[in-house]
C-alpha positions as CSV (number, residue, x, y, z in Angstrom):
1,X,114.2,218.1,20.0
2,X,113.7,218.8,16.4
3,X,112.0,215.1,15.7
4,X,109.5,216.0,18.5
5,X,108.8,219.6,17.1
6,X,108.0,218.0,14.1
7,X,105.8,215.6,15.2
8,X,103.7,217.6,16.8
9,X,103.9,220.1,14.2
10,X,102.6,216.8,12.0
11,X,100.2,216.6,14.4
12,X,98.7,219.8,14.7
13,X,99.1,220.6,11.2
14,X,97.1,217.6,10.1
15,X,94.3,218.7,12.9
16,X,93.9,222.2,11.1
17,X,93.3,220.6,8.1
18,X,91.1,218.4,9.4
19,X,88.9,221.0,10.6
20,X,89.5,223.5,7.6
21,X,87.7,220.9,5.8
22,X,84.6,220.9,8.0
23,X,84.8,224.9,8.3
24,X,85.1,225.4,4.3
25,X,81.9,223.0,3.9
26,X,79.8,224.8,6.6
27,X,80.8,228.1,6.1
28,X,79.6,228.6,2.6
29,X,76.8,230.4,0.7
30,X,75.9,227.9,-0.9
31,X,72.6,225.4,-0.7
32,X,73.2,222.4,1.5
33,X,71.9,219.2,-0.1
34,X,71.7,215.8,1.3
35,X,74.9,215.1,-0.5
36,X,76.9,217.7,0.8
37,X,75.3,217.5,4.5
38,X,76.1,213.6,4.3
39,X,80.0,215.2,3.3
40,X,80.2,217.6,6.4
41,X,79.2,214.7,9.0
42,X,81.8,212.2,7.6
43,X,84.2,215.6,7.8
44,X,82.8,216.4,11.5
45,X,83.3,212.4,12.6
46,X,86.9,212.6,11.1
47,X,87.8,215.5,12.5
48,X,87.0,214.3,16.0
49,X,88.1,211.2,15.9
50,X,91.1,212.5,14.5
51,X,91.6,215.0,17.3
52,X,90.3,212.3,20.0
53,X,92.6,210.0,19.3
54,X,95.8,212.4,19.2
55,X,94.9,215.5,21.1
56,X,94.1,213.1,24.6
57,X,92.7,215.4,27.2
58,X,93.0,218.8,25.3
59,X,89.6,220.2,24.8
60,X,88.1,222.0,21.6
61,X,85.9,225.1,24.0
62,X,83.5,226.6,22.0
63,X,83.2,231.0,22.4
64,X,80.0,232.7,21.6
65,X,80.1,235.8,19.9
């Protein structure tokens, strides 16, 4: 039981980094150039396929403020 807690905690944990990455870029003051834009897709694309390809059928929803 321990081996599968820490897969998924591998899992998740690697998923939430994932995505800090993408939140850290977009959620900044500071000017988006087409270097950094170009940075945040290739952060977006990993991110999902990342979470595509472990996650299966789980869903990212999306809440409105």
């Amino acid at each position: 039981m321990e081996e599968q807690a820490q897969v998924v905690a591998n899992k998740y944990g690697r998923a939430l980094l994932l995505f800090a990455k993408c939140h850290n870029s977009f959620n900044s003051s500071l000017y988006f150039d087409d270097a950094a834009l170009s940075t945040l897709l290739c952060d977006i694309d990993t991110f999902v396929s990342y979470y595509r390809g472990t996650m299966g059928s789980t869903f990212i929803s999306s809440y409105t403020c």
